[in-house]
KEKE-3310 file (N, C-alpha, C; in steps of 0.2 Angstrom, whole numbers, plus 5000, padded with zeros to 4 digits):
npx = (4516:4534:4546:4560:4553:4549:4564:4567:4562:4564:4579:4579:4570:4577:4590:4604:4621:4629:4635:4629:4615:4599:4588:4591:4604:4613:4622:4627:4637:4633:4637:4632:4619:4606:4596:4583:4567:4560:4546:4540:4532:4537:4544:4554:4571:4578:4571:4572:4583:4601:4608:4618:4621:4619:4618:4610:4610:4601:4600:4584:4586:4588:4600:4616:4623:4612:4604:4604:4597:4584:4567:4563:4564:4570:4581:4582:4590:4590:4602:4598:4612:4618:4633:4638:4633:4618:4604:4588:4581:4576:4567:4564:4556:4555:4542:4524:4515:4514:4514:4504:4494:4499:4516:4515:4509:4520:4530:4525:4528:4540:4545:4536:4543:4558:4557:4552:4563:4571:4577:4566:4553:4538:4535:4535:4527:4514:4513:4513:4501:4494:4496:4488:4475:4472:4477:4470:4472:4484:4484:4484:4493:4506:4502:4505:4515:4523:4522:4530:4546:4562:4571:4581:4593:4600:4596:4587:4575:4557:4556:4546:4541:4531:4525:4513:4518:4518:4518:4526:4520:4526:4514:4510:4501:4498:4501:4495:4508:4514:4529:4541:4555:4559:4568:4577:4585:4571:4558:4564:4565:4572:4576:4572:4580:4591:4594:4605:4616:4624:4631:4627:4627:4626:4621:4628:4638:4638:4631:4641:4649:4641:4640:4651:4653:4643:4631:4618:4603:4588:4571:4565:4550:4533:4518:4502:4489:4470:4455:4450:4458:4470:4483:4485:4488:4497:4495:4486:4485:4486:4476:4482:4481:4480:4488:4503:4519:4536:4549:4562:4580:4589:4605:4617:4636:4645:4653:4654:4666:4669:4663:4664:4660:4645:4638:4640:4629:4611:4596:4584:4567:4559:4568:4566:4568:4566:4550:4545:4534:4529:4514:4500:4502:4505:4514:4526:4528:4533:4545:4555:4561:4564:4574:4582:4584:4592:4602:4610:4614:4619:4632:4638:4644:4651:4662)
npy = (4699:4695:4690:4691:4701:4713:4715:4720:4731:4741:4740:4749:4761:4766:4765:4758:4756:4742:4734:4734:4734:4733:4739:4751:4752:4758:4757:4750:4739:4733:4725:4717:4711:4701:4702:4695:4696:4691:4690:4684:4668:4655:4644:4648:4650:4657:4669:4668:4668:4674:4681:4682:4695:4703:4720:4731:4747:4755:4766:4770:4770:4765:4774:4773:4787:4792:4804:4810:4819:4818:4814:4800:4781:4774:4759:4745:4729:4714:4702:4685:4675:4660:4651:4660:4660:4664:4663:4669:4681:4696:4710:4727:4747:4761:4764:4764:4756:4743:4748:4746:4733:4723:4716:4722:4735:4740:4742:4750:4762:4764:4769:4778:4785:4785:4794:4807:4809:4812:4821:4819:4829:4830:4819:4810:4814:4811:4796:4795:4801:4790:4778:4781:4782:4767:4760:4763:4759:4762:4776:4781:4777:4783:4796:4799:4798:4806:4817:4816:4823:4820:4807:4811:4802:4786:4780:4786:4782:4772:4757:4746:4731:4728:4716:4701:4688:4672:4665:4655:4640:4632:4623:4621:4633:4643:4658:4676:4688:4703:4715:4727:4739:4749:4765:4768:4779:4787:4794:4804:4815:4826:4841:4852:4864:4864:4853:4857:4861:4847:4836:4826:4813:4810:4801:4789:4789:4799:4787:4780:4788:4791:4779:4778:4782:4774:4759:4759:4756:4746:4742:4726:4724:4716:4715:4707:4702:4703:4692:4696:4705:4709:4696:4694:4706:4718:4732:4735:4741:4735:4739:4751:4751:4735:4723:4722:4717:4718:4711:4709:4717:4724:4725:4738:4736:4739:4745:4730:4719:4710:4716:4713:4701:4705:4712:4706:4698:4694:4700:4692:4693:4681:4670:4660:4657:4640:4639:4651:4656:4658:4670:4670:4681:4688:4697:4697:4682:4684:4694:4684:4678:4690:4696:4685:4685:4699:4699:4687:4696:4708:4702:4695:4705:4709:4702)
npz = (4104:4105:4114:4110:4100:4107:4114:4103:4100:4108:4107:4094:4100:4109:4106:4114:4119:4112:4121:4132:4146:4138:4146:4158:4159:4165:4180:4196:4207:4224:4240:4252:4267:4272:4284:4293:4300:4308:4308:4296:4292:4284:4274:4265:4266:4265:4268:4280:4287:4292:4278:4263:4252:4232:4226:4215:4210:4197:4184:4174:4159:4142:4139:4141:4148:4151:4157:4179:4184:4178:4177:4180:4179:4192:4196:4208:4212:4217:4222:4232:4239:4239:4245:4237:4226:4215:4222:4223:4218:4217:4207:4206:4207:4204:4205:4208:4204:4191:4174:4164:4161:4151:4143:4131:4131:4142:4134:4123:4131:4134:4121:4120:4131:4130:4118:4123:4130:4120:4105:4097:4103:4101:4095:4106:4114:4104:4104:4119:4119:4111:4118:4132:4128:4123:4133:4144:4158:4161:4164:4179:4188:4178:4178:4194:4194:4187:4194:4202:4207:4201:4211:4224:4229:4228:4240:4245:4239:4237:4232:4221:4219:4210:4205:4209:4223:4227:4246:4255:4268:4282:4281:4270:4266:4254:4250:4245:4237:4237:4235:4243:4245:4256:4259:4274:4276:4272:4261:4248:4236:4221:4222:4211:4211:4216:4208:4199:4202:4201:4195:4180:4181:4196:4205:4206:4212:4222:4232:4233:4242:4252:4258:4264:4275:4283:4284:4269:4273:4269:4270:4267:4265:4264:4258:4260:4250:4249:4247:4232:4228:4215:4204:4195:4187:4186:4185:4193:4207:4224:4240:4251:4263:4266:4274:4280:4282:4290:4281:4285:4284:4272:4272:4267:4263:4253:4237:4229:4225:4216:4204:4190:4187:4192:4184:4172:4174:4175:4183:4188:4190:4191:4196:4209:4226:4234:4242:4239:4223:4208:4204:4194:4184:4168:4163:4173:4168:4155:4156:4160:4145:4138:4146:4144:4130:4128:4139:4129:4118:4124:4130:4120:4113:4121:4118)
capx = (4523:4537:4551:4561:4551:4552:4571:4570:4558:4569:4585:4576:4569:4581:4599:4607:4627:4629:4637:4625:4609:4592:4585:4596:4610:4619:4621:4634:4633:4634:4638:4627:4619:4600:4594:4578:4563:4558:4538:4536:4531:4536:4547:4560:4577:4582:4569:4572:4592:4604:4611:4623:4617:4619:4612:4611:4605:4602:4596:4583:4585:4593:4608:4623:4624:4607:4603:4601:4591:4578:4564:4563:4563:4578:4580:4585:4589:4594:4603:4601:4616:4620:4641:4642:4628:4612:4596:4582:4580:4569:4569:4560:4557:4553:4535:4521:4511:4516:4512:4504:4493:4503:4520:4515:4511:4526:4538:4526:4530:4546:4543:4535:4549:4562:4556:4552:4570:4578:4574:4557:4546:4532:4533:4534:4520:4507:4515:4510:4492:4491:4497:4486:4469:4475:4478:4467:4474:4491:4482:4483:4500:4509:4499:4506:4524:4524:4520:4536:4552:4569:4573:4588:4597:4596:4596:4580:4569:4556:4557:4542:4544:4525:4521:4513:4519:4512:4523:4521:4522:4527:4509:4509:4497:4501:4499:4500:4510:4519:4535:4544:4559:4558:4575:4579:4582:4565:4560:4566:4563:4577:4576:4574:4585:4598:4597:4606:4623:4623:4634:4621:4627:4628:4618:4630:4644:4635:4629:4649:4653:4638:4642:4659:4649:4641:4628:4612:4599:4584:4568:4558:4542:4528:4510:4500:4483:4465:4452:4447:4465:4470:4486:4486:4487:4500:4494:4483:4488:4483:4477:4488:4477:4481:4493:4511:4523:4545:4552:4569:4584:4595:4610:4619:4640:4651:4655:4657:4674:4665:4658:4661:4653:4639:4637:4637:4624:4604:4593:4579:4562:4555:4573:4562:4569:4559:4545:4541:4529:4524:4508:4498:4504:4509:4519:4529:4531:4535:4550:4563:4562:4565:4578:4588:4588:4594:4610:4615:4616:4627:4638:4639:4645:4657:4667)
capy = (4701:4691:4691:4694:4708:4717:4719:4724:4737:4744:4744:4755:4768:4769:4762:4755:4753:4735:4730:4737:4731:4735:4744:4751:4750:4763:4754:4748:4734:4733:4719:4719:4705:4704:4700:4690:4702:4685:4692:4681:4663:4652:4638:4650:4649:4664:4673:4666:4667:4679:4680:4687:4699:4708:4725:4735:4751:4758:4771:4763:4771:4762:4776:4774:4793:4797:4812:4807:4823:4822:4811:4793:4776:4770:4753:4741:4723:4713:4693:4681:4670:4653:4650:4662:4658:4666:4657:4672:4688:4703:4717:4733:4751:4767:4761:4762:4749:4742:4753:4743:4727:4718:4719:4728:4741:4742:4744:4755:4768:4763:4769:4785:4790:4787:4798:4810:4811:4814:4829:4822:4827:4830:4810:4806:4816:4808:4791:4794:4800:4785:4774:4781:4778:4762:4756:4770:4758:4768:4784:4782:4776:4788:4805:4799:4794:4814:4822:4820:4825:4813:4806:4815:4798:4780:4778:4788:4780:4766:4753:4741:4725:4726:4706:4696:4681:4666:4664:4646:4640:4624:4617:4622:4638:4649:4668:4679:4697:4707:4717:4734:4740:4755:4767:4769:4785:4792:4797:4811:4820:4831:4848:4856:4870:4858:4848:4863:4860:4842:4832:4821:4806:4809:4795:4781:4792:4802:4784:4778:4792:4790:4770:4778:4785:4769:4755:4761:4750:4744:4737:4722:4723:4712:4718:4704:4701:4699:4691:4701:4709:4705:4695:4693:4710:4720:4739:4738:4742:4733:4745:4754:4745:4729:4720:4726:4716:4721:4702:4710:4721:4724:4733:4738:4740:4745:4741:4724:4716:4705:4721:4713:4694:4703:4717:4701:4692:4693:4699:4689:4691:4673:4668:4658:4651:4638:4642:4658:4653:4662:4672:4669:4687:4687:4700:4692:4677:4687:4696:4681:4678:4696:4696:4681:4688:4704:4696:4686:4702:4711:4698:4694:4713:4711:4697)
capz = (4104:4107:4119:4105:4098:4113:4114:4094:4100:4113:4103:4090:4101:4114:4104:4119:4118:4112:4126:4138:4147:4133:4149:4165:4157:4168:4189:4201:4209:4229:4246:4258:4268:4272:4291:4292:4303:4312:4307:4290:4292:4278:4272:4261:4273:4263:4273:4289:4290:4288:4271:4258:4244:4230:4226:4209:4208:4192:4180:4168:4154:4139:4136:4145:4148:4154:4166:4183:4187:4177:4180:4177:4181:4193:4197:4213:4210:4224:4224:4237:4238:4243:4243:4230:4220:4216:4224:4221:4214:4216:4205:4207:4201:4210:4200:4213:4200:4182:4172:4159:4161:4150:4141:4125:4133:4143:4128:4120:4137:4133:4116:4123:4134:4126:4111:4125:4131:4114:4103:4093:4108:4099:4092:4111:4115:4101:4106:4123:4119:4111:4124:4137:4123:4121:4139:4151:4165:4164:4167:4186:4189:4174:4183:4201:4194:4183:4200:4207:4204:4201:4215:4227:4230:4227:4248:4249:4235:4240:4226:4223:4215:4206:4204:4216:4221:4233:4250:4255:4274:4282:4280:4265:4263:4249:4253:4239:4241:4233:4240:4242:4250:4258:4262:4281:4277:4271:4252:4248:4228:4219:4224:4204:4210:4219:4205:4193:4204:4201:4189:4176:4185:4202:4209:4208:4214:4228:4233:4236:4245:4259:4260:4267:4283:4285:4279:4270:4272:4266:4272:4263:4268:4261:4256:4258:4246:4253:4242:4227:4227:4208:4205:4188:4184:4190:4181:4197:4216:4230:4243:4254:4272:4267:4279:4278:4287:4289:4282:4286:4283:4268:4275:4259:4264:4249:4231:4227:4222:4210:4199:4183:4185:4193:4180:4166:4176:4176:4188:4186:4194:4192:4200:4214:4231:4238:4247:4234:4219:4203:4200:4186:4181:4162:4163:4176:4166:4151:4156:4157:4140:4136:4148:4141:4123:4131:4141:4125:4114:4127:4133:4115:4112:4127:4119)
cpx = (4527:4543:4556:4562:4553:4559:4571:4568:4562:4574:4583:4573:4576:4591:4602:4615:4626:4628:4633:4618:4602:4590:4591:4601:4616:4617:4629:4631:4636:4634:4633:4624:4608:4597:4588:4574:4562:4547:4535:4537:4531:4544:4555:4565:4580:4581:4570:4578:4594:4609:4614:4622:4620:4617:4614:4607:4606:4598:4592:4582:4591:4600:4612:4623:4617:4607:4599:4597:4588:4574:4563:4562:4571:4574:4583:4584:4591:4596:4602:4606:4616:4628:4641:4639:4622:4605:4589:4585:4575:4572:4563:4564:4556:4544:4531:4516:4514:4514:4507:4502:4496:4507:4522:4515:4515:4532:4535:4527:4537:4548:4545:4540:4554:4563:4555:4558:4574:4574:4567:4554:4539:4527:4533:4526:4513:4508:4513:4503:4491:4489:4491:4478:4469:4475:4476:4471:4481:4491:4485:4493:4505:4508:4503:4513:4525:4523:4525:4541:4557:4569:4581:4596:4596:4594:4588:4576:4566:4557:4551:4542:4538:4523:4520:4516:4517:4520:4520:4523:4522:4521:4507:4505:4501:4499:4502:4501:4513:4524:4537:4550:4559:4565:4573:4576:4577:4565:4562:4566:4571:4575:4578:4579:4594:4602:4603:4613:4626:4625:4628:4622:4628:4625:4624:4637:4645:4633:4635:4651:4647:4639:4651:4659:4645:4636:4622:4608:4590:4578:4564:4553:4537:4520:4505:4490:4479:4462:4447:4455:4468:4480:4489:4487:4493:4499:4489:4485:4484:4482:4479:4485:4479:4488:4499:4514:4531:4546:4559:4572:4588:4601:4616:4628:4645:4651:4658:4664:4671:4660:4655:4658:4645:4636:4635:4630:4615:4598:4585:4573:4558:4562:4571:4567:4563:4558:4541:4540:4529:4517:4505:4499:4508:4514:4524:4533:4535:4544:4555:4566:4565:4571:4586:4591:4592:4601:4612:4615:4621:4630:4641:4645:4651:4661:4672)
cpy = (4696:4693:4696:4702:4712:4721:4723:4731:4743:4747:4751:4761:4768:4769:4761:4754:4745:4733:4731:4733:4736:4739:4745:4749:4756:4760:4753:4745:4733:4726:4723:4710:4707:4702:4701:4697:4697:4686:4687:4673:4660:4648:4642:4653:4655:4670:4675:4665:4672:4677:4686:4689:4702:4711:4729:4739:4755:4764:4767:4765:4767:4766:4776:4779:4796:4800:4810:4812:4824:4815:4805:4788:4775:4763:4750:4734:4718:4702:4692:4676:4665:4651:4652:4663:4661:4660:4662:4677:4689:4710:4722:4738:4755:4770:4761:4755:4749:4748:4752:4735:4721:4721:4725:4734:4745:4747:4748:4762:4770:4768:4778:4790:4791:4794:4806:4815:4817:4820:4827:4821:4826:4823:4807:4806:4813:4801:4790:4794:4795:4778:4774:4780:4771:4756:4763:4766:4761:4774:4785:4783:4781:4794:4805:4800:4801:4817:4823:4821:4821:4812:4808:4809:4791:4778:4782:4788:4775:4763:4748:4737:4723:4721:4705:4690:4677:4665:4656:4643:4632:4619:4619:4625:4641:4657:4672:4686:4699:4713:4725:4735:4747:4758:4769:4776:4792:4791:4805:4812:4824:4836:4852:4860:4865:4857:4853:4862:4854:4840:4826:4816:4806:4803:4792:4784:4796:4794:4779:4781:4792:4784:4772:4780:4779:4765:4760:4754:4752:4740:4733:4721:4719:4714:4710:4708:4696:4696:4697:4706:4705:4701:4693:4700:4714:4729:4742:4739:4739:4740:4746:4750:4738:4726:4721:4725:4716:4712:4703:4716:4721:4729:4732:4740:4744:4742:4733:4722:4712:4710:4719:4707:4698:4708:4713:4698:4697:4695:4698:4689:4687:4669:4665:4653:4646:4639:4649:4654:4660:4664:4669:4676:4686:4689:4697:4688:4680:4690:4690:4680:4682:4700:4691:4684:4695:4701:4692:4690:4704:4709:4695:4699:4712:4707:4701)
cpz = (4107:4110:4115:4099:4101:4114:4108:4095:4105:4111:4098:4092:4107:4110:4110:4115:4116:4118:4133:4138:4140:4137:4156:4164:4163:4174:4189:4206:4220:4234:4250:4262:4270:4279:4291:4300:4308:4312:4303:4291:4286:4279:4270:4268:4268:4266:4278:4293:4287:4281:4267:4254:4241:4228:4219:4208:4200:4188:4174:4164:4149:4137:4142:4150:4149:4159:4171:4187:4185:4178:4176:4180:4183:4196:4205:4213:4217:4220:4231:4236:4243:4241:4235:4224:4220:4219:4222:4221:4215:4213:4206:4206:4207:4206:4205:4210:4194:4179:4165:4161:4157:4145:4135:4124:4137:4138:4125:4124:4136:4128:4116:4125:4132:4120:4114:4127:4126:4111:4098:4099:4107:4097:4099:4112:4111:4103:4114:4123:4118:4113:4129:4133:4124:4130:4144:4159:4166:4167:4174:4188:4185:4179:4189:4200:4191:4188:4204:4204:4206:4209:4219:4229:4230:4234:4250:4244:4239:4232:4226:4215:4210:4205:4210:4214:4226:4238:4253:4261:4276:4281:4275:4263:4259:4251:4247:4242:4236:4236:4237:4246:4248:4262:4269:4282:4276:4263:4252:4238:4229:4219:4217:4207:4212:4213:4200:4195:4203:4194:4185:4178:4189:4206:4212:4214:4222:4234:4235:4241:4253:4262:4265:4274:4288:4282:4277:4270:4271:4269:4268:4265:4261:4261:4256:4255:4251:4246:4237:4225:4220:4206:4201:4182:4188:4189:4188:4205:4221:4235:4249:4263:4270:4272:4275:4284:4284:4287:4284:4282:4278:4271:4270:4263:4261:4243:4230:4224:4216:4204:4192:4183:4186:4186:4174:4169:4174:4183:4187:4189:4196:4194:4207:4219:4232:4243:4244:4229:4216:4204:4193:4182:4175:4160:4167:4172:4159:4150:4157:4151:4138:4140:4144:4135:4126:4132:4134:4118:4117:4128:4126:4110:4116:4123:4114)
residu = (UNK:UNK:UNK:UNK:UNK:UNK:UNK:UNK:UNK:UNK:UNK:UNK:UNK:UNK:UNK:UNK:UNK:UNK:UNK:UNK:UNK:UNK:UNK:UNK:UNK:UNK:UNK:UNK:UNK:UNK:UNK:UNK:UNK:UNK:UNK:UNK:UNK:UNK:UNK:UNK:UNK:UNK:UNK:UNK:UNK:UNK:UNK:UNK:UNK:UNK:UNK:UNK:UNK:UNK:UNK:UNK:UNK:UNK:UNK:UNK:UNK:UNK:UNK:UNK:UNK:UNK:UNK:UNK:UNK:UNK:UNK:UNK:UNK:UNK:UNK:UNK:UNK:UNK:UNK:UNK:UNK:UNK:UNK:UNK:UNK:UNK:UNK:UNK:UNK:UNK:UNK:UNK:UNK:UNK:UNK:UNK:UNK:UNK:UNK:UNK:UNK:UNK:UNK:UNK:UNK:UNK:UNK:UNK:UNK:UNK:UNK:UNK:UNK:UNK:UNK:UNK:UNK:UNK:UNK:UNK:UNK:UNK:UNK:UNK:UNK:UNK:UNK:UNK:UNK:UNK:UNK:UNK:UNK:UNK:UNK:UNK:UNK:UNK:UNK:UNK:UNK:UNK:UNK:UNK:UNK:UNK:UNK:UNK:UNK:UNK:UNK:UNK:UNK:UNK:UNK:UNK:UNK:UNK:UNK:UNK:UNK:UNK:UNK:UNK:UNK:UNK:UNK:UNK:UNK:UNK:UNK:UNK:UNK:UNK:UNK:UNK:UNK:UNK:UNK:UNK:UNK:UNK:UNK:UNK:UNK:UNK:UNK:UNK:UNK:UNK:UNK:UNK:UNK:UNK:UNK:UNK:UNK:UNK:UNK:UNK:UNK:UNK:UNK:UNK:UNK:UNK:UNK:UNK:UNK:UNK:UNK:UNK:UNK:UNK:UNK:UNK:UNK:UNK:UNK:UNK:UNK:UNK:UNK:UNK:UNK:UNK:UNK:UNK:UNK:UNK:UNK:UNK:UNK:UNK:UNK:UNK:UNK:UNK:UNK:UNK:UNK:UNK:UNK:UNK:UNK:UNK:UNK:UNK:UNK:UNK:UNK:UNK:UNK:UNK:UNK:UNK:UNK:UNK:UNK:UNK:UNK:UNK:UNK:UNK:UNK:UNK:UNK:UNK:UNK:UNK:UNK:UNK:UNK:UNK:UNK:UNK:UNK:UNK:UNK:UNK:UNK:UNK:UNK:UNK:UNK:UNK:UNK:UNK:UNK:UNK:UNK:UNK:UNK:UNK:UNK:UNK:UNK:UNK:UNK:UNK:UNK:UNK:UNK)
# end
């Protein structure tokens, strides 16, 4: 499957607005800055200084107009800037692992859910059976992510960034890890009953009006990998004892003044400062393609 494919597969089960992102097309984009732990040893000065970011949390489904109380995938993207400029990118899900050792089987969950959502459930439901035939590495991660219920707000999801990648120190060690940020304020699930008073889009709305009380923030934390810990594959989890150090704080303050370049831009996972390196993860490598054709349909839509 090609980059290309991928988005065809997307537009056809999901239909996205033109003008809208393939997946996660519903967000809002936030200022915030990111304050360094002083814990993580390495070269990337994006780590190890304070710096300026932005944050997009989103719903990741491809309608516009999806329901933010029923259960799904939301997103958290974060930029680091330099005067203005993007230098790295990390995107993460509310995903505790891929879901899908590689892309194909990504887009067919995609496939899955989507078809779930809308009114042939039955065509989701065989579309899933035969996804989880097809790729048994789903089983674990699907079962665990179907157990809970929507998340109550994007301030109390953790998000995890599922690829590894190699941290790299001034003598030049590579250290591979893989990242999460975890909310301040706890996880917290949608309350089914709650959810029933609840406008279908209150995330982003509910998520302005707490930002006016004060910052929420975010921890990045780093999972590092022992040996045998797999880094090529992202469908599988590293396990929860391995080394888990704070790299610092996101402290998220209000809606961006700059909504609309960021809203046109990319947030790109293989977007690498230096001092951070690629995995051999295919999927990893996979998704910028599949991102670029992406941005030049909707930016193409926008004009």
């Amino acid at each position: 499957m090609t980059p290309e494919e991928s988005i065809d597969r997307i537009e056809a089960a999901g239909r996205p607005r033109p003008q809208d992102r393939r997946l996660h097309a519903r967000g809002a984009v936030y200022d915030g800055k990111f304050v360094p732990s002083g814990h993580i040893k390495t070269v990337a000065a994006h780590l190890t200084t304070e710096t300026d970011v932005v944050v997009r949390f989103s719903n990741g489904s491809p309608k516009f107009r999806s329901d933010d109380r029923t259960k799904g995938i939301r997103g958290m993207a974060v930029k680091f800037l330099r005067d203005g400029k993007a230098v790295h990118d990390l995107v993460a899900a509310n995903f505790r692992a891929f879901p899908s050792r590689d892309a194909e089987g990504f887009i067919e969950l995609v496939e899955a859910l989507t078809a779930l959502a809308g009114k042939d459930k039955a065509k989701g439901l065989g579309r899933l059976a035969k996804l989880l035939v097809k790729h048994p590495e789903s089983r674990a991660t699907l079962k665990a992510f179907a157990g809970r219920d929507a998340p109550a707000s994007f301030a109390t999801t953790r998000f995890d960034g599922l690829h590894a990648f190699y941290l790299l120190d001034a003598e030049g060690k590579r250290r591979a890890f893989r990242y999460r940020l975890v909310p301040q304020l706890g996880e917290v699930d949608l309350d089914p009953k709650h959810a029933k008073t609840l406008d279908a889009n209150f995330l982003i709305p509910q998520l302005d009006h707490l930002l006016t009380t004060g910052p929420v923030i975010f921890t990045l934390a780093f999972q590092f990998a022992e040996p045998g810990d797999p880094t090529h594959d992202p469908s599988r989890a590293w396990p929860e004892h391995r080394t888990l150090l704070p790299a610092g704080q996101f402290v998220i303050t209000g809606r961006t003044a700059d909504e609309e370049k960021w809203q046109r831009s990319v947030f790109d996972p293989t977007r690498l400062a230096e001092g951070v390196e690629l995995s051999d993860d295919p999927v990893l490598r996979f998704r910028p393609g599949a991102y670029s054709i992406s941005a030049e349909r909707r930016l193409s839509a926008q004009q």
